[in-house]
C-alpha positions as CSV (number, residue, x, y, z in Angstrom):
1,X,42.8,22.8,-41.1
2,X,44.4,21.1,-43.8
3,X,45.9,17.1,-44.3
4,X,44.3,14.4,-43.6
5,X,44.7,14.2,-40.2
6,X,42.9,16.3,-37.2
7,X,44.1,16.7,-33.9
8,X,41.5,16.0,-30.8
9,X,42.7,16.9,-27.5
10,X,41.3,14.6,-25.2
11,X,41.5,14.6,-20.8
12,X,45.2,14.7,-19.5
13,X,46.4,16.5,-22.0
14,X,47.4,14.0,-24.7
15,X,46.8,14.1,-28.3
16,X,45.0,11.4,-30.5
17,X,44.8,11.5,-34.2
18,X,42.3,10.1,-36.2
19,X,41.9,10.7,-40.3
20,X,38.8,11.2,-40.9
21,X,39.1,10.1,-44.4
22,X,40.3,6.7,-43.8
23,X,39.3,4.2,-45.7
24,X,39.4,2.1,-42.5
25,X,37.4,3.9,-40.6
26,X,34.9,4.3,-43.1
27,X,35.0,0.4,-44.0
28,X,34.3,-0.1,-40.4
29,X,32.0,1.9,-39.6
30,X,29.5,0.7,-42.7
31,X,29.9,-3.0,-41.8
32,X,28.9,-2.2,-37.9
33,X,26.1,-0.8,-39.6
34,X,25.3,-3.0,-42.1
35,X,25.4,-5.9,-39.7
36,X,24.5,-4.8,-36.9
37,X,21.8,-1.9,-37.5
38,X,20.3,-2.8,-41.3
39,X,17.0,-2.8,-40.2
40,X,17.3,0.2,-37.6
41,X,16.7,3.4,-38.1
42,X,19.9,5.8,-38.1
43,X,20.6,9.6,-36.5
44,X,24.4,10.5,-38.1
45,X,25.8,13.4,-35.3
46,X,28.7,15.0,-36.9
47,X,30.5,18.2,-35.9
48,X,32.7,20.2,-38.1
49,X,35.7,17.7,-38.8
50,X,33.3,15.3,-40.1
51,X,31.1,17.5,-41.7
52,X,33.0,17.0,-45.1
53,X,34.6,13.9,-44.4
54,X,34.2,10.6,-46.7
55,X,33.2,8.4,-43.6
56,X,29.9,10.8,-44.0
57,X,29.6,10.5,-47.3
58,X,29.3,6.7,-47.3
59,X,27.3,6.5,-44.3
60,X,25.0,9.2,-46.3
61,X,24.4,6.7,-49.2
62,X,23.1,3.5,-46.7
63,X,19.5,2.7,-47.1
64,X,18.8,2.8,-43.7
65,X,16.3,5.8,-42.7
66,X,18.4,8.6,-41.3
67,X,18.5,12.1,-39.4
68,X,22.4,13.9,-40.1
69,X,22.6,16.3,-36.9
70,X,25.4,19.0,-36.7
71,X,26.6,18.6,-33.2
72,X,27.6,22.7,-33.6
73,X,25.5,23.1,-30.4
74,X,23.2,21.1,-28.1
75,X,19.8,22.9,-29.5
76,X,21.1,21.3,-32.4
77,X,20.4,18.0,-30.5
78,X,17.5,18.7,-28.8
79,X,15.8,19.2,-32.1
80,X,16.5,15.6,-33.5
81,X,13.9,12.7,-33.0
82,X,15.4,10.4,-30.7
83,X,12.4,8.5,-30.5
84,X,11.2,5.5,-32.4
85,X,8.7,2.6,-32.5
86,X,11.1,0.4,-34.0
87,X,14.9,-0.2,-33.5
88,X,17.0,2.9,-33.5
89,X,20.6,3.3,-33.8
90,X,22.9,6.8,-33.2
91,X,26.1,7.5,-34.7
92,X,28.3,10.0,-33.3
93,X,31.3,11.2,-35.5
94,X,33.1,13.7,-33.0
95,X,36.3,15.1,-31.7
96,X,34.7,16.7,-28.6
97,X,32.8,16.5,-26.0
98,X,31.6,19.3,-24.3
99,X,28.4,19.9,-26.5
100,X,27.3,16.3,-25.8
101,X,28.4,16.7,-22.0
102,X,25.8,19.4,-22.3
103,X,23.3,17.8,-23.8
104,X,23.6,14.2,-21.7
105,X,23.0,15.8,-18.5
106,X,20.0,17.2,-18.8
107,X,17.1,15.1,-17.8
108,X,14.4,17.1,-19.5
109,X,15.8,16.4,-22.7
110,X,14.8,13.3,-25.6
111,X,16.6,10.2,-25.6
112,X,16.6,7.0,-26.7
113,X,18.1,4.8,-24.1
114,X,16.6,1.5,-25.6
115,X,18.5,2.9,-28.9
116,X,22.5,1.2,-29.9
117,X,24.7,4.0,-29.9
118,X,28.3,4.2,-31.4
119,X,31.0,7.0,-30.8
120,X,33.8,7.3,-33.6
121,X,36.5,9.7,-33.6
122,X,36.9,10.0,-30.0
123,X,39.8,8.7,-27.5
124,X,38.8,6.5,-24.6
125,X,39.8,9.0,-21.9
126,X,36.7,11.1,-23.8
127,X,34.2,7.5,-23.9
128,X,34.6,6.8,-20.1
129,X,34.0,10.8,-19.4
130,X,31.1,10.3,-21.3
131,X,30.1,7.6,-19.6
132,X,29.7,9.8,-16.6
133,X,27.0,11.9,-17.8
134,X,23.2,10.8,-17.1
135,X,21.8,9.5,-20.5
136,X,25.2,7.5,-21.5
137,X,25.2,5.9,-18.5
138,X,21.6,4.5,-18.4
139,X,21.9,3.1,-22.4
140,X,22.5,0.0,-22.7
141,X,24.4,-0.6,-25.7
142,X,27.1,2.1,-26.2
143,X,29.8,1.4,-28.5
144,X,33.3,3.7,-28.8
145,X,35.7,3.0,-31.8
146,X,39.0,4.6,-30.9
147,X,42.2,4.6,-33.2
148,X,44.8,2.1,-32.3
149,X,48.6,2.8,-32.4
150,X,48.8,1.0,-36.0
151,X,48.2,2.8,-39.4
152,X,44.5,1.3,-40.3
153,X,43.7,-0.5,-36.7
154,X,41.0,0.7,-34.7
155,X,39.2,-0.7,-31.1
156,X,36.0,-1.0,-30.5
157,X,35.2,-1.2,-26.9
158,X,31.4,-1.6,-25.5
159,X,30.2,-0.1,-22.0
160,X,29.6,-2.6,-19.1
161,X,26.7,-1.1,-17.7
162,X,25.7,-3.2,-14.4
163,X,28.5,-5.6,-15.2
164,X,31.4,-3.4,-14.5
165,X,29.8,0.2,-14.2
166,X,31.5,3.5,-15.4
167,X,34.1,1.1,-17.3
168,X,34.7,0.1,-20.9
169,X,35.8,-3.5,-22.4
170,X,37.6,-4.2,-25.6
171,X,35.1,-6.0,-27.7
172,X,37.0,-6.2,-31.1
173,X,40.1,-5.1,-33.0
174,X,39.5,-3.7,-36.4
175,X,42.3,-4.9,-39.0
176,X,41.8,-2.7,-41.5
177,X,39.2,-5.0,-43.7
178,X,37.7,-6.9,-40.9
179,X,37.3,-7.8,-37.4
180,X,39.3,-10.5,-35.7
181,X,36.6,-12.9,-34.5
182,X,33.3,-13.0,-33.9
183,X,32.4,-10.1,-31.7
184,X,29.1,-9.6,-29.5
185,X,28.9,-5.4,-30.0
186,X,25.3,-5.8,-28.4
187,X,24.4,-8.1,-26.1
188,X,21.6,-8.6,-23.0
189,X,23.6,-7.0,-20.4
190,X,20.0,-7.0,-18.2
191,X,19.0,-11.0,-18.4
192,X,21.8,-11.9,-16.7
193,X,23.7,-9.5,-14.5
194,X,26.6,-11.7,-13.5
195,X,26.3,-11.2,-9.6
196,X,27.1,-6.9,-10.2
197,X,25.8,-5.4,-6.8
198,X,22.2,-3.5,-7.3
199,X,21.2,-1.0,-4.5
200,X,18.1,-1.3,-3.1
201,X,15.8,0.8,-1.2
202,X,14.5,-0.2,1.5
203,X,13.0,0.5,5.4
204,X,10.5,-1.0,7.4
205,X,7.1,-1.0,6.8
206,X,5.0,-4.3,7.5
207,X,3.9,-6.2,6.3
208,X,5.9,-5.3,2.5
209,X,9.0,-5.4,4.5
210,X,9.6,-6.6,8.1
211,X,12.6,-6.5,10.4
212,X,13.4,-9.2,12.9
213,X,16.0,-7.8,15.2
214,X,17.4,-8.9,18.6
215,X,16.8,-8.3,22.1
216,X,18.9,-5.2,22.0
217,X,17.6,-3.7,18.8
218,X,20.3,-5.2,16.0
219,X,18.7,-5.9,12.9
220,X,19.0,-9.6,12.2
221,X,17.2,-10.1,8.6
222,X,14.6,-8.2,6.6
223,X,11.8,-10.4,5.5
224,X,8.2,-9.5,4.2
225,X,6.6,-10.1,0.7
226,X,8.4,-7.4,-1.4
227,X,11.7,-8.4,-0.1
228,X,10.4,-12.1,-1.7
229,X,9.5,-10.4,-4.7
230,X,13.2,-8.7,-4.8
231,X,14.9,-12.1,-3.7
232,X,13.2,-13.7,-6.5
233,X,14.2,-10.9,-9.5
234,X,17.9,-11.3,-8.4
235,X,17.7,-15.0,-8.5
236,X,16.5,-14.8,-12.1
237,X,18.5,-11.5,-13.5
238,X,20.9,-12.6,-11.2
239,X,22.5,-9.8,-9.3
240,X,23.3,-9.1,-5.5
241,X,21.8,-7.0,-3.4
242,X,22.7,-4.2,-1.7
243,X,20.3,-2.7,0.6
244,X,20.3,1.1,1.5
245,X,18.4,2.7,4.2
246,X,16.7,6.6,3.2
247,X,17.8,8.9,6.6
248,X,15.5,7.9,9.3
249,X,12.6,9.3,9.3
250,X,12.6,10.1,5.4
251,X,10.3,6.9,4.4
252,X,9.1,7.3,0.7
253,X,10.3,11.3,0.7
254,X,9.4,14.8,0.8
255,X,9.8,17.4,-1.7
256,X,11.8,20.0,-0.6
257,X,11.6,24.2,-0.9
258,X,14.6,24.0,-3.8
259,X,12.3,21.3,-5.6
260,X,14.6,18.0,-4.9
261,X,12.9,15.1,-2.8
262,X,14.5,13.3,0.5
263,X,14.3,9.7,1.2
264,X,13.4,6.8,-1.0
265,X,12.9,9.6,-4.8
266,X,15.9,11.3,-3.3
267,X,18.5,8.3,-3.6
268,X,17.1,7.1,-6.7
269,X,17.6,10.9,-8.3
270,X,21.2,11.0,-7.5
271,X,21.5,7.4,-8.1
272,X,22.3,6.4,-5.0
273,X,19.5,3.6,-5.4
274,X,18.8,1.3,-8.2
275,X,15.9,0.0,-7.5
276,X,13.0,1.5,-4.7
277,X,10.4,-0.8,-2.5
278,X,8.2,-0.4,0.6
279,X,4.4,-0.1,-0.7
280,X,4.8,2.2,-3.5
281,X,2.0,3.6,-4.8
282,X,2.0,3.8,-8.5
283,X,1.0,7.3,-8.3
284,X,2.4,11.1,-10.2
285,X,1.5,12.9,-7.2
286,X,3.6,16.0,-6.2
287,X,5.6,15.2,-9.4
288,X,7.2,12.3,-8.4
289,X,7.5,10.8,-12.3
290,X,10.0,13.1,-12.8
291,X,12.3,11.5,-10.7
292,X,11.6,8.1,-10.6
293,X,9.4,5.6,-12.7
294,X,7.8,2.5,-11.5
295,X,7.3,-1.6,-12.4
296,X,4.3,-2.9,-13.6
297,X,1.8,-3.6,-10.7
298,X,2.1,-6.6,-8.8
299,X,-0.3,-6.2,-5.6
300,X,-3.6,-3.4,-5.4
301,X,-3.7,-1.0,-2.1
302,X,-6.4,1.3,-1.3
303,X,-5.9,4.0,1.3
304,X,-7.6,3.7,4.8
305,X,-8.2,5.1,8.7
306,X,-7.1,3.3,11.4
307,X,-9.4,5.0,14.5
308,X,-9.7,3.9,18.0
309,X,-11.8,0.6,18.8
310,X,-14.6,2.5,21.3
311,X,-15.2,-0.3,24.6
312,X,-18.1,-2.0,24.4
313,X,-21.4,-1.5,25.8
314,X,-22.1,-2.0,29.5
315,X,-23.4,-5.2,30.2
316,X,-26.4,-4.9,32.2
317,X,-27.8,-3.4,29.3
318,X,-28.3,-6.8,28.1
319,X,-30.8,-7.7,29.4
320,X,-33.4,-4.8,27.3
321,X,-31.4,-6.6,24.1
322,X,-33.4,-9.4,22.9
323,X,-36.3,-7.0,21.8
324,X,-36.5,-3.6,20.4
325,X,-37.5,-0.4,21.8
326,X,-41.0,-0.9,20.0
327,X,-41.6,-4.5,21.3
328,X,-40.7,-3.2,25.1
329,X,-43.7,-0.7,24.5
330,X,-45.9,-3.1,23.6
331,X,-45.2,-5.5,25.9
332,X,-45.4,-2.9,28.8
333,X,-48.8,-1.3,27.3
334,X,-50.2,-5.5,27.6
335,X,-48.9,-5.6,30.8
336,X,-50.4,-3.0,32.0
337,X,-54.2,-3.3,30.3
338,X,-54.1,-6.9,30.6
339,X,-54.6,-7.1,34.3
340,X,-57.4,-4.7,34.5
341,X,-59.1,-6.1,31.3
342,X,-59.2,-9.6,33.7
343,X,-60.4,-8.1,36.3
344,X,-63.4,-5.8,34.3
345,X,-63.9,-9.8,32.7
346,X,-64.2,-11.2,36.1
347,X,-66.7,-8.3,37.6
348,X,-68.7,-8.6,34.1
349,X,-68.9,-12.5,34.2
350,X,-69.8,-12.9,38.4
351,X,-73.3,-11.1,37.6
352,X,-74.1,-14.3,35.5
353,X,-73.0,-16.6,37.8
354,X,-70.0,-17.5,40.3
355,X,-66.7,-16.3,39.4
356,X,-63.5,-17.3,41.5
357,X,-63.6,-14.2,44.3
358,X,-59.7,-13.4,44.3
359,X,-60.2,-12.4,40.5
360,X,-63.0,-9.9,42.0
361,X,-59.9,-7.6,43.3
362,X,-58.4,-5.2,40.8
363,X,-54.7,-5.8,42.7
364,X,-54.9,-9.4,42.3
365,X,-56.2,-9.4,38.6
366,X,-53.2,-7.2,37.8
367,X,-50.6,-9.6,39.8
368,X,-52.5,-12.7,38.6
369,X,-51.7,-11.3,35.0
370,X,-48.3,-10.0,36.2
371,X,-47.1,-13.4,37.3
372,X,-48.2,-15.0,34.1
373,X,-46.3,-12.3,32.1
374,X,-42.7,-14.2,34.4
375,X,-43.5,-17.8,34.3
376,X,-45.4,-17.4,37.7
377,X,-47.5,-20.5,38.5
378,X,-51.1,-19.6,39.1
379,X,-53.1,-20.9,42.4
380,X,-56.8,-20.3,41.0
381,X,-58.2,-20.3,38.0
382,X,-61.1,-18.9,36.5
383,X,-64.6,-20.1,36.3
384,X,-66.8,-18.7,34.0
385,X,-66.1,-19.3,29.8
386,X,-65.5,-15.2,29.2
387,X,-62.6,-15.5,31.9
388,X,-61.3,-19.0,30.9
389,X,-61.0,-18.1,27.1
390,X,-59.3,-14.8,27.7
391,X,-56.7,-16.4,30.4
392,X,-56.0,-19.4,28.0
393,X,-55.1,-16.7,25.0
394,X,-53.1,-14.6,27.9
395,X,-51.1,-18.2,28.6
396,X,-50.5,-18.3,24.8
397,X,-49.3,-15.0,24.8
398,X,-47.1,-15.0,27.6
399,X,-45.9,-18.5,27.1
400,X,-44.7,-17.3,23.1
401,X,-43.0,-13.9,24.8
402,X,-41.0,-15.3,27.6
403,X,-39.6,-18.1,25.3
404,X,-38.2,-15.5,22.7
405,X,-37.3,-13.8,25.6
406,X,-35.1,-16.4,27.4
407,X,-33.8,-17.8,24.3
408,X,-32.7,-14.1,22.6
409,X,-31.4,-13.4,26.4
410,X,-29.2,-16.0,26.6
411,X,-26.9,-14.8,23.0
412,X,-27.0,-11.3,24.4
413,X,-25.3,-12.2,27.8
414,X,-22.7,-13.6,26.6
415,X,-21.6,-11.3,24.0
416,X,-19.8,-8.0,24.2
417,X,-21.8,-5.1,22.3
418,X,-19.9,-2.7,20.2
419,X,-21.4,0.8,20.3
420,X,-21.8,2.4,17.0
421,X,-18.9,4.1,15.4
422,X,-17.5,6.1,12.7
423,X,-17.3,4.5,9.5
424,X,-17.4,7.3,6.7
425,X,-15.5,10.5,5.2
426,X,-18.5,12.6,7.2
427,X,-18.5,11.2,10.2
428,X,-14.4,11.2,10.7
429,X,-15.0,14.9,9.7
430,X,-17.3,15.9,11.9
431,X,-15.8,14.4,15.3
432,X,-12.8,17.2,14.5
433,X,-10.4,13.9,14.5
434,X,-6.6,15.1,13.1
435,X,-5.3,12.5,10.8
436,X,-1.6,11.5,11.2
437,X,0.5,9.4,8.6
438,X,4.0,8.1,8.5
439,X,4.6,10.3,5.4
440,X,3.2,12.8,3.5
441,X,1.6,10.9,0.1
442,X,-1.4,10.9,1.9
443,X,-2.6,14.4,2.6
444,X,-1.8,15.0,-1.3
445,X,-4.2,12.2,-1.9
446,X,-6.5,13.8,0.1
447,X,-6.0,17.0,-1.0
448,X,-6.5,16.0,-5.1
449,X,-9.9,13.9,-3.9
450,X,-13.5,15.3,-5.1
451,X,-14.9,14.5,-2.0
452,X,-15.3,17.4,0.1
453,X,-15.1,16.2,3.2
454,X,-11.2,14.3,2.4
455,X,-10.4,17.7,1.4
456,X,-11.3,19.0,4.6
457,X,-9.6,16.0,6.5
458,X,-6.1,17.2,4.4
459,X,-6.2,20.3,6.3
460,X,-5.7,18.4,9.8
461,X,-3.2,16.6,8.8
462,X,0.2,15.4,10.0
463,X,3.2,14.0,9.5
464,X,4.3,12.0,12.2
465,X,7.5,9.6,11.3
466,X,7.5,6.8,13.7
467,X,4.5,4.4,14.6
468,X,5.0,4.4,18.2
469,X,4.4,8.2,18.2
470,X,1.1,7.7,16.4
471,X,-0.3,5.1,18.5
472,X,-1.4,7.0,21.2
473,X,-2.6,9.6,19.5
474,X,-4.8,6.8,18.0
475,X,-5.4,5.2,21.7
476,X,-6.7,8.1,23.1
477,X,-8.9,9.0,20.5
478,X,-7.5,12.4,19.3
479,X,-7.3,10.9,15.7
480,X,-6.8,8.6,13.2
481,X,-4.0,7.2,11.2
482,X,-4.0,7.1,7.4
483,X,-2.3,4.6,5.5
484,X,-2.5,1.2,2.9
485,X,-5.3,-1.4,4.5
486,X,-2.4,-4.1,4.6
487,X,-0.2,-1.8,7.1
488,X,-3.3,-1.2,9.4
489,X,-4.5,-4.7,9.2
490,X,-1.0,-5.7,10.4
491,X,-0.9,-2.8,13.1
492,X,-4.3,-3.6,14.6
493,X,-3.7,-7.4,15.3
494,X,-1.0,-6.8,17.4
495,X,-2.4,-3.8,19.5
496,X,-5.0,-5.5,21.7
497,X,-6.0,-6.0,25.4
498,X,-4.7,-8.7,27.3
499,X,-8.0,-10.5,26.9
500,X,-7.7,-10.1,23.5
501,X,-10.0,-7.2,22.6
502,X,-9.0,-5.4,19.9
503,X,-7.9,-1.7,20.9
504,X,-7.8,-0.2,17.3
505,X,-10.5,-1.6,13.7
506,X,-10.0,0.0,9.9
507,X,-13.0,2.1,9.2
508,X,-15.1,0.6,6.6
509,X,-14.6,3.4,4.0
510,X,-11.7,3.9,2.4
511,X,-10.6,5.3,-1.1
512,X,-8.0,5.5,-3.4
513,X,-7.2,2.1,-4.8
514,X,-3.4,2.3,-6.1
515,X,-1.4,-0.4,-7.8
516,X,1.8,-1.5,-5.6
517,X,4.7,-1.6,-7.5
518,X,8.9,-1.6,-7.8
519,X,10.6,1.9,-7.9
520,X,13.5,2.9,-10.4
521,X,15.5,5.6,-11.5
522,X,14.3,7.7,-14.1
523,X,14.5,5.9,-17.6
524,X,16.3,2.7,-16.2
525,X,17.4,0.3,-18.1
526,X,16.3,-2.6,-15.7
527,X,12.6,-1.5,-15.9
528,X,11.7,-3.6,-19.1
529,X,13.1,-6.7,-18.0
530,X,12.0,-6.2,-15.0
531,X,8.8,-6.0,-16.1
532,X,8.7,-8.9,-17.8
533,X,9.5,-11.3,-15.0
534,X,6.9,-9.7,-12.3
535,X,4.4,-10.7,-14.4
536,X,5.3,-14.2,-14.2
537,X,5.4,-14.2,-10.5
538,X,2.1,-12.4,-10.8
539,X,0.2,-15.2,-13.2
540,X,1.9,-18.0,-11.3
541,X,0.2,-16.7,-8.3
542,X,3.7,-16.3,-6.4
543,X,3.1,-12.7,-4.9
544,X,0.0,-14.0,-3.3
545,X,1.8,-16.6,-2.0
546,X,4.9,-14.4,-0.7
547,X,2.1,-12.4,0.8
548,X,0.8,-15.0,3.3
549,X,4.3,-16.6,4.3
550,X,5.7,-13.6,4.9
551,X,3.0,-13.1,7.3
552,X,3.1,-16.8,8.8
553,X,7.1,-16.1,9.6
554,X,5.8,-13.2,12.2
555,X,5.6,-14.1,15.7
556,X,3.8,-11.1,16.8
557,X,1.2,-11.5,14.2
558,X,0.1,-15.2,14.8
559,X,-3.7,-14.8,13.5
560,X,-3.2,-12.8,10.4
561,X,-4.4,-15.6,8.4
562,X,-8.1,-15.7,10.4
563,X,-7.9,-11.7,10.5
564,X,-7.8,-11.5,7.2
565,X,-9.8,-14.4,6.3
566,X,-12.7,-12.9,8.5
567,X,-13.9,-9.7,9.4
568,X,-14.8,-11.5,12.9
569,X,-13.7,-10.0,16.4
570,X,-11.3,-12.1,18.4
571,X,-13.9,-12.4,21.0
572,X,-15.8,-14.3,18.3
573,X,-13.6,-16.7,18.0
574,X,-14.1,-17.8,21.6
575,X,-17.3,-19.5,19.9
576,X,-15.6,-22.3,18.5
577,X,-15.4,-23.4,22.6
578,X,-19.5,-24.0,22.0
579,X,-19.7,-23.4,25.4
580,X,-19.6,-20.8,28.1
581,X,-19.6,-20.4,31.2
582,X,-21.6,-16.9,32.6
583,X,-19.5,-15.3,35.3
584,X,-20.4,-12.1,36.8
585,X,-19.5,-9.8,34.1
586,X,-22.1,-11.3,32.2
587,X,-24.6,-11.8,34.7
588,X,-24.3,-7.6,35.9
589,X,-27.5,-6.8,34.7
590,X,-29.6,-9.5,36.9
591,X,-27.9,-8.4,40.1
592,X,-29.0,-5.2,39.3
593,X,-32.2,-5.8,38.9
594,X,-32.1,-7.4,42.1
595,X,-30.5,-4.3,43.7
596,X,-33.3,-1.7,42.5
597,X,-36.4,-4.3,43.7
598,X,-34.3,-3.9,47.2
599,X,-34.0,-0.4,47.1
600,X,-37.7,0.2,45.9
601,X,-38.4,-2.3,48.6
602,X,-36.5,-0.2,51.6
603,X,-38.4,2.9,49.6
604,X,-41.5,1.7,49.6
605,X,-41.0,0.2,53.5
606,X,-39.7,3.7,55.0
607,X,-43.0,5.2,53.3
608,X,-45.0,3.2,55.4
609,X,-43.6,3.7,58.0
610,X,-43.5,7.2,57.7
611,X,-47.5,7.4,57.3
612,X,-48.0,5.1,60.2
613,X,-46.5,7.1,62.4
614,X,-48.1,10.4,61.1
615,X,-51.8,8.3,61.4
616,X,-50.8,7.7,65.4
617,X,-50.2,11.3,66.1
């Protein structure tokens, strides 16, 4: 090549020149630098035209801390230290593009996309291509000085980012010695997003994100506390939202055979989405940090099983409730030696003296005892002291049972008893209960636990991807559903009987606490500021708040706030009446006590009968 001047053929065909030994050019180029980047450190990327140029040569002699890369080709750029813990700046002297295409599209690569980047020596057909490519395109502050039409001009022009995206403005024309104006190279282009449309990710998944639609299905708002906590971060960066649906049925996302995800990962890897809610779990499972990154967290889940609510307890059986098996075989052992010991008293005490006669007979000693055991009033009582002191003790007794009795009897009739049910890993494991989900996170949760018995449950699990499918599964009792405590607390307030039983409870163990949080693209540059303003609504107590008047908005969901406030039944609640009144449901038990004495009665009558009719023949 020779002269001063080196051609760069640039998209469409046309020819730009640039000489890289302009004085200009250098001029500008080193006060951008010294103005803009003096305390930053600097990476110089030059290929062969500037390799020998002066621009280099007075860039070389800046005090700023530098790195000079040949751009020859991209392992040449993968071996430069793009990071740093304190501002960085990159400065690209080139007249092509194709090893930096290279270079910017691969993800796997360093970058600094917090660093201020300037392009020189290129056209601006060859900046907006480059804006295309993955790592330009997420920077922030990219700058491009291309050569004007004039002999010593050049225009700088600054990427848009969320503004304007994929587009360039003109920032500042170089005059040859200085700028005309005062131009802002690098300003916040996150703070304040001037109303540019974001897409957001989002489907429905109560209570994080609820849908109210019409009678015939047509979605009329979304509502729930992460669409609050996305309502209130375009408010303050201000920018308007765009929501985008994952293919139904896709949720959070699958990975895929070829090793790309579906659904909510999928659209923020092609950048289809911006921004990702519905319950994330900050989590790295299957890989997912490869393809996505996530907020700070801003609410705490932990991972549980929604099983079936198992009907209560027959009640006749309440009337063996208000003692335990242990007290019943006491009582029954007095019962049964008390009458005899009266009687043996009796017989002992009428050889001293008289004794009442009817507590001579072994039957009536046991009935008199009997009767005294249920409240029965006794005709005659005994005479001699032995008798006396043992009947007045046998009152005591009696009268301190039957009024624990009575008083326990009357709770137990009028509650309902809940038989006892699975509330750990084992038991869900040993019942042979599949476990369904809504998506797959969970069984690699389960899968990457140290308890055996999760790892066990992992292996009977599916994927089912609507809730009405899995609910009766649930119902029936052929398994359980795993998913975040707030989902199944929502879910199992709304499935009840009409008497308001609840058909479905959250076992009491669970595992797996994760931190809830936003969803972005891989390095985006919204994450830090992003950041910063959901922990303000965290400390000012906001998401709590979004969190219960999202809730309060649902119709179907009326008593979340006592659901959640207490781990109650809504039968319990029927309480605060103080009083109620026993109806036959309550009362089974009695009647059937009064059905066996008539049975035993007809029993014990056809007996007799039977033997006084064998005695006449």
């Amino acid at each position: 090549m020779t002269g001063a001047f080196q051609s760069i053929f640039a998209g469409r065909g046309k020819v730009a020149l640039v000489d890289v030994n302009e004085r200009s050019l250098t001029l500008l180029l080193v006060t951008v630098v010294t103005k803009m980047l003096r305390e930053c450190e600097l990476i110089i990327v030059v290929d062969e035209v500037f390799q020998d140029s002066s621009v280099l040569q007075a860039l070389s002699q800046l005090r700023n801390f530098k790195q000079i890369v040949s751009i020859y080709d991209v392992e040449a750029l993968e071996n430069a230290i793009w990071t740093s813990a304190s501002c960085q700046g990159s400065l690209f002297l080139m007249t092509e593009i194709a090893s930096f295409e290279t270079f910017g599209e691969n993800p796997r690569l360093a970058w600094n996309y917090s660093g201020k980047v300037i392009f020189a020596g290129l056209t601006k057909e060859q900046l907006e291509k480059l804006l295309l490519t993955r790592k330009v395109r997420k920077t922030e502050h990219i700058l491009g000085v291309v050569k004007s039409d004039k002999v010593g001009q050049y225009k700088v022009y600054r990427n848009e980012l969320y503004w304007k995206r994929g587009s360039l403005a003109l920032v500042a024309l170089w005059r040859g010695s200085d700028f005309a104006g005062s131009p802002d190279f690098f300003p916040d282009k996150i703070s304040n997003i001037r109303q540019a449309p974001l897409n957001v990710i989002v489907f429905e998944f109560p209570p994080s994100i609820i849908y109210r639609r019409s009678a015939n299905g047509t979605l009329i708002y979304r509502y729930g506390w992460e669409i609050a906590v996305v309502e209130a971060l375009a408010k303050v960066v201000n920018f308007t939202i765009v929501y985008v649906e994952p293919t139904p049925g896709e949720m959070w996302g699958v990975k895929l055979p070829n090793g790309s995800w579906d659904g909510l990962v999928g659209l923020l890897a092609k950048d289809e989405g911006d921004l990702g809610v519905a319950n994330i779990f900050i989590s790295a499972i299957s890989g997912r940090l490869e393809y996505q990154e996530y907020s700070i967290q801003f609410a705490t889940e932990e991972t549980c099983y929604l099983a079936r609510m198992e009907p209560p307890l027959p009640r006749w059986q309440s009337l063996a409730l208000p003692f335990k098996l242990n007290s019943w075989i006491a009582i029954i052992v007095g019962l049964i030696l008390s009458g005899p010991l009266l009687y043996l008293l009796a017989a002992g005490s009428a050889r001293c003296g008289y004794e009442n006669k009817h507590l001579l007979s072994p039957i009536y000693s046991f009935m008199y005892s009997f009767g005294m055991h249920f409240r029965y009033p006794t005709m005659f009582l005994p005479i001699r002291p032995t008798t006396q002191i043992f009947v007045v003790f046998l009152w005591i007794y009696t009268f301190i049972l039957n009024t624990a009795y009575s008083s326990n009897l009357t709770a137990f009739l009028t509650i309902s008893r809940q038989p006892e049910s699975m509330e750990t890993f084992k038991e869900l494991y040993e019942r042979h209960y599949k476990v369904f989900s809504l998506g797959k996170f969970f069984q690699s949760s389960m899968a990457s636990s140290l308890n055996k018995y999760l790892n066990a449950l992992a292996e009977r699990f599916y994927q089912i991807p609507l809730f009405e499918d899995i609910k009766p599964k649930v119902l029936s009792g052929e398994g359980v559903m795993i998913q975040s405590r707030s989902y199944l607390e929502y879910v199992s307030v709304q499935l009840t009987t009409p008497k308001g039983r609840p058909m479905v409870r959250t076992m009491k163990e669970c595992f797996a606490p994760f931190g809830v949080g936003l969803a972005f693209q891989s390095n985006s540059p919204l994450k830090a500021k992003f950041d910063r303003v959901i922990s303000w609504m965290v400390e000012s107590g906001l998401v709590g708040r979004w969190f219960l008047d999202s809730i309060s908005l649902s119709l179907e969901v009326t008593v979340w706030k006592e659901k959640r406030e207490s781990t109650d039944s809504i039968a319990e609640h029927a309480h605060e009446q103080h009083v109620i009144p026993l109806g036959i449901d309550h009362l089974q038990g009695i009647f059937l006590v009064l059905v066996v004495g008539c049975l035993i009665g007809i029993l014990c009558f056809t007996v007799e009968m039977c033997l006084k009719k064998s005695d006449r023949n």
